[in-house]
ZAMARGU-4260 file (C-alpha; in steps of 0.2 Angstrom, whole numbers, plus 5000, padded with zeros to 4 digits):
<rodrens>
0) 5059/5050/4832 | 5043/5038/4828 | 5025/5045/4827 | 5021/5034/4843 | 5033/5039/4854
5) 5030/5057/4849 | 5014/5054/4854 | 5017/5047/4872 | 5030/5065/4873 | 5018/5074/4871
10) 5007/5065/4884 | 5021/5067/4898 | 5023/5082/4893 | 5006/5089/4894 | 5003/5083/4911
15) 5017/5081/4920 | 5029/5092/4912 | 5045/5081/4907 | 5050/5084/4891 | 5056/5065/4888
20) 5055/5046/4895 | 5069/5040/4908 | 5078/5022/4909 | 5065/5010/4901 | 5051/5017/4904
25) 5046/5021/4885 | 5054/5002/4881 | 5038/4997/4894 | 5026/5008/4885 | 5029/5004/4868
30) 5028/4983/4873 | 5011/4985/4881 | 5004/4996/4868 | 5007/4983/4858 | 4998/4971/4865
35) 5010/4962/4874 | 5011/4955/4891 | 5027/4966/4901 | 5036/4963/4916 | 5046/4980/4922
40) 5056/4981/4936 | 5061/4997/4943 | 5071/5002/4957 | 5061/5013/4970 | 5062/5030/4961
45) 5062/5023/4944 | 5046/5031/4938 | 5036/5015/4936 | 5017/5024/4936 | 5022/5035/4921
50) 5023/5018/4912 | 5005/5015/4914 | 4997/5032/4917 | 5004/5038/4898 | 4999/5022/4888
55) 4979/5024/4901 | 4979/5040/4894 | 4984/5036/4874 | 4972/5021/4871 | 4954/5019/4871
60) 4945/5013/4887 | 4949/5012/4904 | 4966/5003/4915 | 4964/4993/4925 | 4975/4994/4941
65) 4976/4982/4954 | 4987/4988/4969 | 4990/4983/4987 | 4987/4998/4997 | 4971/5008/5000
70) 4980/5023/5006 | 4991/5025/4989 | 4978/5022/4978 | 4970/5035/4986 | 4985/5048/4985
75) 4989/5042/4967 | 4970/5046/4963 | 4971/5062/4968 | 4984/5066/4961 | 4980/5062/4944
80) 4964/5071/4948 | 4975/5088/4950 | 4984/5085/4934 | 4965/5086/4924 | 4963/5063/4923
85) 4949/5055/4926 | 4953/5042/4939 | 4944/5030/4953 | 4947/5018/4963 | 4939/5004/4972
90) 4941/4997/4990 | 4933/4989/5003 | 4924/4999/5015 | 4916/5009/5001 | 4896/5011/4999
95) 4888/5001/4988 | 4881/5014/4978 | 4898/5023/4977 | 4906/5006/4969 | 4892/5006/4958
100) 4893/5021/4952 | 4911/5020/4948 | 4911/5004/4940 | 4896/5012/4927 | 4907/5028/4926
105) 4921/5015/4920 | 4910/5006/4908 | 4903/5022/4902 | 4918/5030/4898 | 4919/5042/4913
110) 4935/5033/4921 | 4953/5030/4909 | 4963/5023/4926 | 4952/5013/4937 | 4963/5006/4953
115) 4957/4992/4964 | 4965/4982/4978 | 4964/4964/4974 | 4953/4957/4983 | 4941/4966/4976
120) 4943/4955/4960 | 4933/4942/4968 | 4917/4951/4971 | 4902/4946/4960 | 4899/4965/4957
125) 4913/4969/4948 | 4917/4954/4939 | 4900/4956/4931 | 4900/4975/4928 | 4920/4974/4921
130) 4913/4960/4908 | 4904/4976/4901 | 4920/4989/4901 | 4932/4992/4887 | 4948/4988/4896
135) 4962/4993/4885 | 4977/4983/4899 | 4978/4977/4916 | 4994/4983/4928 | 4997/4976/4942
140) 5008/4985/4955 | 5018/4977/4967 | 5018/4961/4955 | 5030/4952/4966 | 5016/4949/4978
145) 5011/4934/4969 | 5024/4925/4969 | 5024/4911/4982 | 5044/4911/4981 | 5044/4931/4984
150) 5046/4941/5001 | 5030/4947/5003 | 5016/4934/4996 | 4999/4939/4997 | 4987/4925/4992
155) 4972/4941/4988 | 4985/4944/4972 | 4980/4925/4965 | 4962/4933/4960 | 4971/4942/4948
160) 4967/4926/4937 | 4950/4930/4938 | 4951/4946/4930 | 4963/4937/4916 | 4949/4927/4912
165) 4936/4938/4909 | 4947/4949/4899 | 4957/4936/4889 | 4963/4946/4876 | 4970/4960/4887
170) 4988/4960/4889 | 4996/4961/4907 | 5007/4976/4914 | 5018/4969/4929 | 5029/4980/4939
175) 5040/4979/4954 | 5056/4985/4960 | 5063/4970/4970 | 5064/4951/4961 | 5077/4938/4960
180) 5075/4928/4946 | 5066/4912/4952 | 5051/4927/4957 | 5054/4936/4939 | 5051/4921/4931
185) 5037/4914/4945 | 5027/4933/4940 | 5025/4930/4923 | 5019/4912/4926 | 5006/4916/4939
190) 4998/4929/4927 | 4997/4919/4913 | 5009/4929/4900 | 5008/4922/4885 | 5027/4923/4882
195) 5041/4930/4893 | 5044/4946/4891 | 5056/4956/4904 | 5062/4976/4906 | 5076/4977/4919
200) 5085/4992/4924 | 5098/4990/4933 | 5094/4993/4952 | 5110/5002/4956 | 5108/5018/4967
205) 5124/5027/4962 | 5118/5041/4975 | 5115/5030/4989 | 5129/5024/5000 | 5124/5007/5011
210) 5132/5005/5025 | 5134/4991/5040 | 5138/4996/5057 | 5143/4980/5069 | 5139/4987/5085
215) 5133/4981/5102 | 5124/4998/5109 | 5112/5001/5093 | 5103/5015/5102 | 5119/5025/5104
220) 5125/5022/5087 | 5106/5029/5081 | 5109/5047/5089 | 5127/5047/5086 | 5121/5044/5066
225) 5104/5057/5066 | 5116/5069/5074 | 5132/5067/5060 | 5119/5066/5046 | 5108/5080/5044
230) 5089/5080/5035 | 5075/5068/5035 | 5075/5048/5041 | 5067/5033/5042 | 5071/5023/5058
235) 5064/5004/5055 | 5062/4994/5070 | 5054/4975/5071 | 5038/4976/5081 | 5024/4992/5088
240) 5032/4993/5103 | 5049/4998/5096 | 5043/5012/5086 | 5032/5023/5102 | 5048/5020/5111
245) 5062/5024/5101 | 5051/5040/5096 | 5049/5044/5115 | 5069/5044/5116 | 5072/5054/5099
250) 5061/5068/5109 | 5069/5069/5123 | 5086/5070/5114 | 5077/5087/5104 | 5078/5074/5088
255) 5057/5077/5081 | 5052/5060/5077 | 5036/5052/5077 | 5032/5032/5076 | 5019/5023/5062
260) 5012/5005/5062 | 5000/4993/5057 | 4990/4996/5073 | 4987/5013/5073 | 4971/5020/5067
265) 4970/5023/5047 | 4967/5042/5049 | 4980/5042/5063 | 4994/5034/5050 | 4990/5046/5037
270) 4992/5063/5050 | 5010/5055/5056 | 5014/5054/5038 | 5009/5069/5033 | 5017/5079/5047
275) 5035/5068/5041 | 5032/5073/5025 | 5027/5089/5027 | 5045/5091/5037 | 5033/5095/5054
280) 5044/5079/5059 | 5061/5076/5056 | 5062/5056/5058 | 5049/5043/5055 | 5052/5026/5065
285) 5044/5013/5058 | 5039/4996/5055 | 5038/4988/5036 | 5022/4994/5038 | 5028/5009/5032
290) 5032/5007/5017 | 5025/5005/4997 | 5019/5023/4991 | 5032/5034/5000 | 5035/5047/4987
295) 5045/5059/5000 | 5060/5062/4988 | 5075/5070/5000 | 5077/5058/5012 | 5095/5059/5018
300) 5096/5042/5027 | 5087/5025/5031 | 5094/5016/5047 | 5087/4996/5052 | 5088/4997/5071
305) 5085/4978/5068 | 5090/4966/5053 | 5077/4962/5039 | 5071/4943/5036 | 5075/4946/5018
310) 5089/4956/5005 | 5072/4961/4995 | 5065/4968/5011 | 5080/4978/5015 | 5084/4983/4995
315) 5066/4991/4995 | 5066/4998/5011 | 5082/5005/5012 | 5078/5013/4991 | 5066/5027/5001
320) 5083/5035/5005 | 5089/5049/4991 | 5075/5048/4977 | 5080/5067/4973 | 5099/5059/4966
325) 5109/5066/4982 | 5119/5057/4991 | 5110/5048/5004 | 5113/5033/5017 | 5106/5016/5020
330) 5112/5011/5037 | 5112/4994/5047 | 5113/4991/5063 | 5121/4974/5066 | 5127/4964/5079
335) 5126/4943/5085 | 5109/4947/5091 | 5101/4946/5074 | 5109/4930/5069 | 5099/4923/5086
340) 5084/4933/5082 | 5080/4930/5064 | 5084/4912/5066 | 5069/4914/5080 | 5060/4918/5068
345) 5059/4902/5057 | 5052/4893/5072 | 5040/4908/5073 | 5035/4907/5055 | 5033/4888/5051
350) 5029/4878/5070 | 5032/4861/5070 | 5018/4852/5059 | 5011/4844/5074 | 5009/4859/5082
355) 4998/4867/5070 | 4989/4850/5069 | 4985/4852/5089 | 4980/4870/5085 | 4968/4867/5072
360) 4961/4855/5085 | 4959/4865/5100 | 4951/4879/5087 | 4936/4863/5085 | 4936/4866/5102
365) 4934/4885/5104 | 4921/4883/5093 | 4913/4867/5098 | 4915/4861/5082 | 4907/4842/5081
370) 4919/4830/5070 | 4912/4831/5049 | 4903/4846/5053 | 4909/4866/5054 | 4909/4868/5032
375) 4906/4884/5030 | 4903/4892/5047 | 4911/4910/5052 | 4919/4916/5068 | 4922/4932/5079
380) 4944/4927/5084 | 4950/4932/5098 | 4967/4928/5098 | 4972/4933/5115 | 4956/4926/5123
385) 4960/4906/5115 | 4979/4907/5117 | 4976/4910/5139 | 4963/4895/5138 | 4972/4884/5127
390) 4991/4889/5134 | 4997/4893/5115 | 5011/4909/5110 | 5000/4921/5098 | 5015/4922/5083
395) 5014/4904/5083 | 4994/4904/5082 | 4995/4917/5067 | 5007/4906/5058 | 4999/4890/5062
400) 4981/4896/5054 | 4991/4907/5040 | 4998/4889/5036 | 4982/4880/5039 | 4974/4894/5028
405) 4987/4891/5012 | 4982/4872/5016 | 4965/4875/5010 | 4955/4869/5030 | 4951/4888/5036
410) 4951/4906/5029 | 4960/4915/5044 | 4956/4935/5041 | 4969/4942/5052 | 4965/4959/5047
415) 4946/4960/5043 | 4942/4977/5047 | 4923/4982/5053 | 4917/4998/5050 | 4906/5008/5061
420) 4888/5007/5060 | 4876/5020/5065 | 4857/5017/5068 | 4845/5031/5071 | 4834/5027/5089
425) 4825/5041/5086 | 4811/5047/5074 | 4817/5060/5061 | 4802/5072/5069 | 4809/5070/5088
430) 4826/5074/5082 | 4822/5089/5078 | 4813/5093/5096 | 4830/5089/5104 | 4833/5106/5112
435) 4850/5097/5121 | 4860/5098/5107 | 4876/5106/5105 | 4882/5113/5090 | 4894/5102/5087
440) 4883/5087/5087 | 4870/5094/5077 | 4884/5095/5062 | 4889/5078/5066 | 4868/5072/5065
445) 4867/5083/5050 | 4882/5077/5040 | 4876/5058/5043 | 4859/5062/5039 | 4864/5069/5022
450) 4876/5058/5019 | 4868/5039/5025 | 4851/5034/5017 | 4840/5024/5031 | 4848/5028/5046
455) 4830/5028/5053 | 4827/5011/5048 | 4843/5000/5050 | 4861/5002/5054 | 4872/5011/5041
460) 4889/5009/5038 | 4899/5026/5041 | 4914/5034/5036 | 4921/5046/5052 | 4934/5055/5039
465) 4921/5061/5028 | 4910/5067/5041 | 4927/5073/5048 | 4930/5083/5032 | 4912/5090/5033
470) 4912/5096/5048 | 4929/5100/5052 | 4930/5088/5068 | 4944/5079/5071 | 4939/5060/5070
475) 4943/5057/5091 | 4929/5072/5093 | 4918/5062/5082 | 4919/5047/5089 | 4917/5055/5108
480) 4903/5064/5101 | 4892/5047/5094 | 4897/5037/5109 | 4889/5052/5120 | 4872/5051/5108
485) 4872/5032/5111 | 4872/5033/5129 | 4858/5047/5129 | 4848/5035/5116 | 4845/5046/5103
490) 4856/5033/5090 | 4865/5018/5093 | 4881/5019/5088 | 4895/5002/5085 | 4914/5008/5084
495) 4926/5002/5069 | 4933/4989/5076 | 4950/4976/5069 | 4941/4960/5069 | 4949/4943/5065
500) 4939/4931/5058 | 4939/4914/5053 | 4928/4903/5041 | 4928/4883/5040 | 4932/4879/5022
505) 4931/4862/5026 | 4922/4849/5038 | 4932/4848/5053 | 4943/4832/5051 | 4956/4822/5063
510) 4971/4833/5068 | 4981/4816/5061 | 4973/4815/5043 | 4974/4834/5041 | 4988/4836/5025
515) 5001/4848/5027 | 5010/4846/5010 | 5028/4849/5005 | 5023/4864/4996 | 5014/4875/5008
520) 5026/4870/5024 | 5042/4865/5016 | 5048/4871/5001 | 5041/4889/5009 | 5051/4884/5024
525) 5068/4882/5013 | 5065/4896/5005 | 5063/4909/5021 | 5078/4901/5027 | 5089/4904/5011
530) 5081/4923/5011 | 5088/4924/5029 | 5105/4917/5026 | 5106/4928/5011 | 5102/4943/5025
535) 5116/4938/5036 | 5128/4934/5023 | 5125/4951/5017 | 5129/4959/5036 | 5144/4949/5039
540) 5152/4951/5022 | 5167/4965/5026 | 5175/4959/5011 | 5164/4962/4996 | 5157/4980/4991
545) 5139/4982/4998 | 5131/4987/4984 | 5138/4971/4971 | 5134/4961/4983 | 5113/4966/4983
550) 5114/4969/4965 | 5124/4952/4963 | 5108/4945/4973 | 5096/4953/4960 | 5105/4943/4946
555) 5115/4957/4940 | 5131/4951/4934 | 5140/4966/4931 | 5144/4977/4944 | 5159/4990/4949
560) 5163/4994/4967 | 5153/5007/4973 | 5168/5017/4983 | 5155/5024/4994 | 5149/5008/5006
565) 5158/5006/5022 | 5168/4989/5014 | 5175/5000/5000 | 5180/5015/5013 | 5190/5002/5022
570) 5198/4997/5004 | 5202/5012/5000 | 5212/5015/5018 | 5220/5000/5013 | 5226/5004/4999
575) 5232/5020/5005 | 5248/5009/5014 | 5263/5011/5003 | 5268/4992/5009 | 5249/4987/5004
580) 5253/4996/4985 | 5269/4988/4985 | 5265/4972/4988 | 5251/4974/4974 | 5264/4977/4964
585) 5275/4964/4968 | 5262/4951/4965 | 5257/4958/4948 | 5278/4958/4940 | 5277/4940/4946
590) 5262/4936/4936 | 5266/4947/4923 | 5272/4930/4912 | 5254/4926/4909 | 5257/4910/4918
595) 5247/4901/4927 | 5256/4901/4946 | 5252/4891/4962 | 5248/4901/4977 | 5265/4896/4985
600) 5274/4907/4972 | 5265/4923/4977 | 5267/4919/4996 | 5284/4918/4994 | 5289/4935/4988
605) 5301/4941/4998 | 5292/4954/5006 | 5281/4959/5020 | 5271/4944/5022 | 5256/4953/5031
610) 5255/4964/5014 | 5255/4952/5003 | 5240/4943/5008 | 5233/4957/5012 | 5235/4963/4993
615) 5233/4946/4985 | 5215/4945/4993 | 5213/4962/4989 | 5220/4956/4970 | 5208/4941/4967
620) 5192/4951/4976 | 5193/4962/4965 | 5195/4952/4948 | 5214/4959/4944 | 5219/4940/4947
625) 5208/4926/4939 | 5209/4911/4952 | 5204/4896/4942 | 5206/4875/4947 | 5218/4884/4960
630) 5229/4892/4950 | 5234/4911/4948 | 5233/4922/4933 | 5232/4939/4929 | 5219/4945/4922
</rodrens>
């Protein structure tokens, strides 16, 4: 064994206790560490941190990590924090001072893995402080977010080339565990690699069995699944709605289940999760909001109430089931519905070109926006309140500005969250006076004096969970408790609040000259369509093994039935008719002369002529007959 890799043993072993590497993961560590720009993809469960936390912690300086999700920078930061590593991360709706501070700790040597969501890249804070750090690589998690031609684009992930430039010389760590290989090879182009450089492992899930039910009662088939499949599940649904309600009806049928997306409150999501995780809750139903970071390693099975716009979307989602190696199931629930549906959703996803061209003008008109002026001017969206005046659907709105957005005229912030502010009415001496206050509010005044500088003098921005960490409220009680000081005037107090905005990149121009080129609307277009068609090729396929026919998708080549998925079930009861083996036979003495036969001398075997098709398509499915310019050959 070489010295380096003895080395990186001894890391793994150290802090997290495995006595050796798995799959590829040293093959990934033993590229970057020499400099080179890596690509690794790794099935959900493949390890993929432990091939940038090792190497972080061998080389001099600090990583850099740039990762979508808040919440699993978080846990992974405190994680690492138990294991004795000095980590930190950055995100928005920090202080100030705290980014400060952990950008001089990472220059200073006081941070080895530094996580940061990527739009932080762009602030002039950090690009000017991360000039001064010695940054030893850069991973990006999630890597398949900057691809255009990849299922869950994310335009924040293009800043990445920002950071590329300030730090030319060091080399780039990309990992994902979903991409075809038009997105492998769009990856290593967006982030600059100086020469293609890919680690695969194959993304077969030999423990997990996938499944597709055709069924026209979905809701039945759910119970009759959770109650024939015992332990934990995911249930994923399409929309909010969805999620309360099918919860509600797991209660009621003494199934615990509780319900998780994108517009509950932050420290709500993470007590739903922690109660699923921490088995409180048997099912989670879900949107894809639940999703990257899920380390939750025995779940038993995934179910998709409703079809997935994409195979990577499914192949992730459907990975949370069975990390721990045991058998496990991915179940979807399919039926002509979804064909109608997902093709709804194209419309939804890219209107018709002059319809975004008569939104962008009625948005001039919301905002009284002269023609040639609005460059650079910022707005409060209410969605709900231009769509009544201006008779418009909201999915189509969000597309339309998304599109106008990627087209360079607006910046549409759909999600532009605004923390709560907290401003002092009283002087510090009258506070003190107060004989009115309970106990309860005095922890709550106490903890924001301690924590907030100038809360006397202008509005601060606030953090309710780590004043519910100090004092041991729940967030709901400390929110009722600031609203009740507002109204007595003793502070003034503005609730977080989910506030879209949008900023006029451009002067406002004729809805006829706006340019809504081939690349943003078409080609995109195409390709959501062929991502869709791939999905319901995929549900309607009885004939092909489910699991060749996903990796088959991810370009792997090489594939053996699985003998576990519903199609190779049915096979196998197939093969369990003595005409169906006969007739296999049959067919095989007849080719047995290594010649090449027309499909007419297999048909007219004297035999069972039901078996015999049935065993030929059995035959050529499964590559014991070689079908070539329309002839048969054994193989």
């Amino acid at each position: 064994m070489g010295i380096e890799k003895e080395k990186y043993r001894k890391i793994l072993k150290a802090y997290w206790g495995y006595d050796d590497f798995r799959g590829i993961q040293y093959e990934i560590i033993e590229s970057i560490t020499a400099g080179k720009d890596t690509l690794g993809l790794m099935p959900t469960g493949g390890g993929k941190s432990v091939t940038f936390q090792v190497p972080a912690l061998a080389l001099s300086g600090v990583c850099i990590v740039i990762t979508p999700l808040i919440a699993l920078m978080k846990d992974q930061v405190a994680n690492l924090r138990k294991r004795g590593i000095k980590a930190a991360a950055i995100y928005s709706g920090m202080m100030h001072a705290d980014i400060l501070t952990t950008l001089e700790n990472a220059i200073f040597g006081g941070v080895k893995i530094l996580y940061v969501s990527p739009e932080r890249l762009s602030s002039e804070l950090f690009q000017k402080k991360i000039g001064h750090a010695d940054v030893n690589f850069i991973t990006v998690d999630e890597a398949h977010c900057i691809s255009q031609w990849g299922y869950d684009f994310r335009p924040s992930y293009l800043n990445i080339a920002t950071i590329r430039k300030l730090k030319p010389n060091c080399p780039i760590l990309a990992l994902t565990a979903t991409a075809t290989p038009k997105v492998i090879d769009d990856i290593q182009d967006k982030l600059g690699f100086h020469a293609k450089n890919v680690f695969k492992m194959s993304f077969e899930r030999k423990n997990l069995a996938y499944v597709v039910r055709t069924c026209n009662d979905k809701t039945a088939e759910l119970l009759h699944i959770l109650n024939s499949i015992k332990g934990t599940a995911i249930v994923y649904v399409r929309n909010k709605k969805q999620t309360k309600e099918i919860a509600q009806l797991l209660n009621k049928q003494k199934i615990t289940a509780t319900f998780y997306n994108a517009g509950l409150e932050t420290a709500d999501r993470d007590n739903r999760q922690k109660d699923w995780s921490n088995d409180k809750m048997r099912v989670m139903v879900a949107t894809n909001a639940f999703g990257m970071g899920i380390d939750k390693p025995d779940v038993r099975v995934v179910i998709h109430l409703d079809c997935p716009d994409s195979i990577e979307a499914y192949f992730q989602e459907a990975g949370r089931a069975g990390r721990d190696g045991q058998k496990a199931y991915a179940i979807l629930l399919y039926n002509s519905r979804d064909n109608v549906k997902l093709r709804q959703r194209v419309n939804n996803n890219f209107p018709d070109k002059e319809e975004i061209r008569t939104i962008y003008e009625h948005l001039a008109y919301f905002y009284q926006i002269a023609m040639g002026s609005g460059s650079g001017c910022k707005f409060e969206f209410n969605i709900d309140t231009f769509c009544q005046a201006f008779k418009h659907f909201p999915t189509i709105v969000n597309s339309a500005l998304t599109i106008l957005s990627r087209a360079g005229y607006i910046e549409y912030q759909a999600e532009n969250d605004a923390r709560s502010q907290v401003k002092m009415l009283l002087k510090r001496d009258s506070l003190y006076l107060l004989d009115s206050l309970t106990e309860t509010e005095n922890s709550v005044i106490t903890a924001l004096l301690r924590n907030y500088g100038g809360l006397f003098v202008d509005y601060c921005y606030i953090d309710e969970s780590l004043i519910s960490i100090q004092t041991g409220l729940s967030k709901q009680s400390i929110y009722l408790i600031l609203k009740d000081l507002s109204q007595r005037n003793i502070l003034h107090f503005i609730p977080r609040r989910k506030i879209p905005h949008i900023i006029y990149l451009q002067q406002r121009e004729e809805k006829e000259r706006l340019i809504i080129s081939k690349e943003i609307y078409d080609d995109r277009k195409a390709e959501y369509i062929e991502r869709i068609q791939a999905m319901l090729a995929y549900a309607s396929n009885s004939n092909v093994c489910r699991s060749r026919q996903l990796l088959s998708y991810f370009g792997e080549e090489k594939s053996t039935d699985c003998r576990q998925c519903d199609v190779c079930i049915a096979h196998k009861k197939e093969m369990t008719s003595k005409a169906f083996q006969k007739a296999c036979q049959l067919i095989k003495d007849t080719l047995a002369d290594k010649k090449e036969h027309i499909v007419t001398d297999i048909k007219n075997i004297d035999y069972n002529k039901d078996a015999i098709e049935e065993a030929l398509r059995f035959l050529v499915k499964n590559e014991d007959i070689i079908v070539k310019d329309g002839l048969l050959l054994l193989a």
